[in-house]
N, C-alpha and C positions, 0 to 999 in steps of 0.2 A: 592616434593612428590605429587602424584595423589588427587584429590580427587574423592567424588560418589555424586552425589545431593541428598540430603535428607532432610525433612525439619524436624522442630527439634523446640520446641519452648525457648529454651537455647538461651540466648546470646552470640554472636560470642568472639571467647577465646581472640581476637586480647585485649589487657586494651585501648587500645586508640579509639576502635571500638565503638559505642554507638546503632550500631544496634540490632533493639529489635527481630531478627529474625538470625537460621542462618540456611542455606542452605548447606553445605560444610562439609564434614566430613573426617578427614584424613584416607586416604588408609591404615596408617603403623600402627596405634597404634589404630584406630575405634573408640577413644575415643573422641578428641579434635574435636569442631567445630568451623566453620566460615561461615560469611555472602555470602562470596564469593572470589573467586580465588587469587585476590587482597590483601586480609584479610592475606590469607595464604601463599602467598607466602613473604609479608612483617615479617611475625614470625616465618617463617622455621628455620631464624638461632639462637633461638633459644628454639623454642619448640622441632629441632632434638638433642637434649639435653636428652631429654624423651622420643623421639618416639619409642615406642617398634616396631622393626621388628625382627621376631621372623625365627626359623628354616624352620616355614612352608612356609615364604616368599623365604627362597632361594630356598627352594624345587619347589615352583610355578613359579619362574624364570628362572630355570631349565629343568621344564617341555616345558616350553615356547621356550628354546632354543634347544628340542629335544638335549639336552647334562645331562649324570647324573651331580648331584649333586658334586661340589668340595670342600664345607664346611663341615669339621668333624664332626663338631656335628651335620649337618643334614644329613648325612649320619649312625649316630650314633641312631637319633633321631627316623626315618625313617625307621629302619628294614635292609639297605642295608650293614652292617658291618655284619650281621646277616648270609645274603645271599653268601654262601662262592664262588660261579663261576660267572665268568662273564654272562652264559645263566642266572643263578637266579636272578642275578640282574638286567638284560634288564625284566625279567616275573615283577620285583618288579617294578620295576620306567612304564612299561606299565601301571601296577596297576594304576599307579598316575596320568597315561596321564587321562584315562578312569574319574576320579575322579574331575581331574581341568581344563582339558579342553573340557568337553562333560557335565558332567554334574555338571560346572561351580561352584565348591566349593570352597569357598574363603580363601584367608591364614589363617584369624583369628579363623573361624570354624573347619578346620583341629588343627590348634594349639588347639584349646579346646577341639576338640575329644579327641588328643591326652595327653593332661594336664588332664579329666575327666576321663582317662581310657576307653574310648569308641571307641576310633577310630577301633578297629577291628568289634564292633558290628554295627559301621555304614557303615563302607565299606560292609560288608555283606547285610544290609538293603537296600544300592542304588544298587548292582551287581543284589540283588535277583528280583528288582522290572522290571530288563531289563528283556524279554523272552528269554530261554536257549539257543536257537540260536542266539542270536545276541549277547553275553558277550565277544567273543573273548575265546583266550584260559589262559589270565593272570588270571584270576580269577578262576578259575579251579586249575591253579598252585598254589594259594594262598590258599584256600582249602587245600589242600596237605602241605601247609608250615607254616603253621599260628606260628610255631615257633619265626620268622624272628621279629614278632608286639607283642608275646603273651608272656611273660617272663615265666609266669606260667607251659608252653610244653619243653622239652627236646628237644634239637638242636640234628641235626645229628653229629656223629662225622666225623671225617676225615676219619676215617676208609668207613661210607657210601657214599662218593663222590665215593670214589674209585671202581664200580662197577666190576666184574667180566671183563668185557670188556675192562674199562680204564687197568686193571691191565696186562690182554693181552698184549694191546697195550705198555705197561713200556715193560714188558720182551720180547716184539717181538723187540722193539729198542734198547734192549742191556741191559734193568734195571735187580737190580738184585730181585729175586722171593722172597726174606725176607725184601726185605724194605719196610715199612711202608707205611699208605695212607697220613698220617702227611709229611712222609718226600717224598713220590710223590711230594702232593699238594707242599710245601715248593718249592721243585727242580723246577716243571715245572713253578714255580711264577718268577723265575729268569730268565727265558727264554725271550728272543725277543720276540716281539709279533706274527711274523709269523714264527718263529720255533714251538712256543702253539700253533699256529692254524692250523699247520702240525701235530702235534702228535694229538689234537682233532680229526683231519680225520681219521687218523690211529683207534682210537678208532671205529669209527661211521663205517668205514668199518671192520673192524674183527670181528663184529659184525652183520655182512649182513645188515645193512643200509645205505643210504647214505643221503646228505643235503634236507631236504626242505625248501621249500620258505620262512619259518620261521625263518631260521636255518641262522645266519652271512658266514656260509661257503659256502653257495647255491651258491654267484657271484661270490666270489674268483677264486673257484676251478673248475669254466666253468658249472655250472653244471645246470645255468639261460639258455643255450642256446639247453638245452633238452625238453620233451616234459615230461609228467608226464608217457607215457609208459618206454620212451625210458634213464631216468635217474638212475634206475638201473643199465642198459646196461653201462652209464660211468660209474657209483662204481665198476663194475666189472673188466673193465678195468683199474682203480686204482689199485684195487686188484692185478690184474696182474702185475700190475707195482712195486708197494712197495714188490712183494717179485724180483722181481731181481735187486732193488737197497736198499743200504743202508739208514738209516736215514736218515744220512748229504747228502747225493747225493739229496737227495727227497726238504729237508729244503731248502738246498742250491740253486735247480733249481727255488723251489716258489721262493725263494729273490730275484733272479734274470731274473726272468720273461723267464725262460728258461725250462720252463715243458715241454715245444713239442718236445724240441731238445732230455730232457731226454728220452721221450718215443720213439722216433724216436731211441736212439743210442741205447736201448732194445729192440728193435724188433718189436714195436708197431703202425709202421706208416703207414700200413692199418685200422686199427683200430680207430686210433683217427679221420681219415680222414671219415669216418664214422657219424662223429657227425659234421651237419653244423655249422659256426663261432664260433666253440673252438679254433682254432687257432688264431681268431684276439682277445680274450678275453685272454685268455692264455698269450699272446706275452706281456701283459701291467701290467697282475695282479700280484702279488695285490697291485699297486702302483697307478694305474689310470684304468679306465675303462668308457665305454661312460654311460650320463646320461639311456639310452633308456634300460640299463639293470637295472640299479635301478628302472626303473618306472614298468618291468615285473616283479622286485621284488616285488615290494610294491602290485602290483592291484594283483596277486596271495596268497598275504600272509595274512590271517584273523586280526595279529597284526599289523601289518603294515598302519596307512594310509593315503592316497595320499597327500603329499606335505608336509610328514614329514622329505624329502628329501629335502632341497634349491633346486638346481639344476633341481630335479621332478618338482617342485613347477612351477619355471620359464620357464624351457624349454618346458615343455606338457600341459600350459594351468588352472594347476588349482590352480593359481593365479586369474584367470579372474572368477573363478565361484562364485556365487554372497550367495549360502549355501552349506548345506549338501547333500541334494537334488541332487544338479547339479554338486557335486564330486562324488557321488556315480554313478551316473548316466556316467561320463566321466570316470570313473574307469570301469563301465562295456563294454563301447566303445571299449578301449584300450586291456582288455579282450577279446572281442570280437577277435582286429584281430589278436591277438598274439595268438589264436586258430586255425585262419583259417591259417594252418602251411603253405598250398601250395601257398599263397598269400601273409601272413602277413611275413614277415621278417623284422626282427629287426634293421639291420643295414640302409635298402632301409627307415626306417621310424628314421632314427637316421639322414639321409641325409638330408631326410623333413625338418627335425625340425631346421638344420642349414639354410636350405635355407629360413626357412619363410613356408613353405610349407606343414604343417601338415592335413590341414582338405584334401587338394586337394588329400591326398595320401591315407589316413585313408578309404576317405569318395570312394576310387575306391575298398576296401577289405571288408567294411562294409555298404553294400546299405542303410540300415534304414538311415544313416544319410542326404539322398538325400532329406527327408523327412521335414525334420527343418533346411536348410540352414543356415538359418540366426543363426540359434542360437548355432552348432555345427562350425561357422565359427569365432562367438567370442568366444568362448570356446577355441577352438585350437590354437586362435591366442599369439605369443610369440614374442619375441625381436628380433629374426633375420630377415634377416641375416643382418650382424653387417656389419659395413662399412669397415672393416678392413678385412676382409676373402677373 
């Protein structure tokens, strides 16, 4: 177990210890102390007899590993059994990123928010104290859901998941018009995972929208290699697609990395060819795809950010940034050239970054960086190219 340095004028908990001082305070339980690391690590086995580690602690280790939470009761604990779609629960567990790692709230304070009945009036205290533009958009959704923390509010029922839209979407793939939003949800819960996230699309277009940068389907479905004009223009072209094929033709092609062919054997393939590097994203999705479209996900997307991706982290440099400062800052670089469309292209800058080569390529689409050399060239610098390539 960890400890924090603190001084304390308690004698250290070790019985064999006779220090009059103790400096060390355990991470799990914030109660017990020691002299120092020594003390503590000799009584670990067994003071962890008593260490309370509580729900908040798997939730903060969770956060930590950008993976939700896999312990029931803090899932329970937490509000996210609450949250009945997989979108509401990526808004809830943002909530927490926001909460423990920005602004550094400790397991044992959460656990007492939420043991005092407070935790909802505190998460609203730290959200409100940020300015309305910089909150991100989880807390906005939390607003809107306080059901998920508040036992006191009336949950939606299943019937409200099921908006006019999703319901479309059932009876456009063959569901029938009297089934339920209970027995929707139930149905599509048994589904594969990217059979759900084909009917999800089906949803979002019968609907006249399509992914944003926000949205898990934005890389899937190609729709990272559009421009914010021209991403429409591909829903459209879905559109066009899902009505001259069936459900299973559609599910089937995502599984098998085969959507170009589908479009193509419909009629389609002026059209797709239309949209630059759909087809090399297409050809892999959704089983693999290159780091370099997760990092346009992430510097596009207000929840999203930079290095909550491994891969983002190591392969584009911000790993090496030394705060917040110099991610934000290497977020708006990266923005920069994936604007300038006529230049910035994403694969030419996916090549960069295997070869070692990132600032030398960045820095010919984005002049300012000619400006701080030195410091846009640690920045950028990463692990390749690897001896092996």
């Amino acid at each position: 177990m960890d400890s924090d340095s603190e001084s304390d004028p308690r004698a250290c908990h070790l019985p064999s210890c006779r220090q009059p001082e103790s400096k060390k305070r355990c991470t799990g339980c914030h109660e017990v102390l020691y002299c120092d690391a020594k003390c503590q690590k000799a009584d670990w086995p067994t003071h962890k007899l008593d260490c309370v580690i509580t729900t908040a602690h798997h939730l903060t280790h969770a956060v930590y590993r950008d993976l939700l939470p896999q312990d029931q009761q803090t899932l329970s604990d937490y509000g996210f059994t609450k949250a009945l779609t997989a979108e509401n629960q990526s808004k809830l567990f943002g909530l927490y990123v926001g909460l423990i790692k920005f602004h550094d709230i400790k397991p044992h304070i959460l656990h007492e928010w939420r043991i005092d009945g407070t935790l909802v009036r505190h998460i609203k205290e730290m959200y409100e104290a940020i300015p309305e533009g910089s909150r991100g958009g989880c807390y906005p959704w939390f607003l809107e859901n306080q059901y998920v923390l508040d036992s006191s509010l009336k949950p939606p029922s299943p019937e409200d998941y099921i908006d006019t839209h999703q319901r479309r979407a059932w009876t456009f793939i063959g569901g029938s018009e009297t089934d339920t939003g209970e027995r929707i949800i139930a149905q599509v819960k048994t589904w594969p995972e990217n059979k759900a996230r084909c009917y999800e699309l089906y949803g979002l277009l019968l609907a006249r929208w399509h992914p944003s940068p926000e949205h898990d389907l934005w890389l899937p479905f190609g729709f990272c290699v559009t421009s914010e004009v021209s991403e429409m223009r591909l829903g459209g072209l879905y559109m066009d697609l899902i009505r001259k094929c069936t459900f299973e033709e559609f599910h089937t092609a995502f599984e098998e990395s085969k959507l170009i062919a589908l479009m193509d054997s419909k009629g389609f393939r002026q059209e797709r060819l239309g949209f630059r590097d759909l087809e090399s994203v297409l050809k892999t999705s959704p089983h693999r795809h290159f780091s370099v479209w997760t990092l346009k996900q992430l510097v596009y997307s207000e929840e999203r950010g930079p290095g909550r991706t491994r891969f983002v982290f190591v392969d584009y440099g911000f790993m090496n940034c030394a705060d917040e400062m110099e991610r934000a800052d290497l977020k708006r670089v990266y923005k920069e050239y994936f604007e300038t469309w006529s230049l910035g292209e994403p694969l030419k800058l996916h090549e960069a970054c295997i070869k070692g080569k990132i600032y030398e390529h960045v820095s010919g689409v984005v002049k300012r960086l000619k400006k701080d050399v030195n410091k846009y060239k640690r920045l950028m610098k990463n692990m390749y190219p690897l001896s092996d390539l």
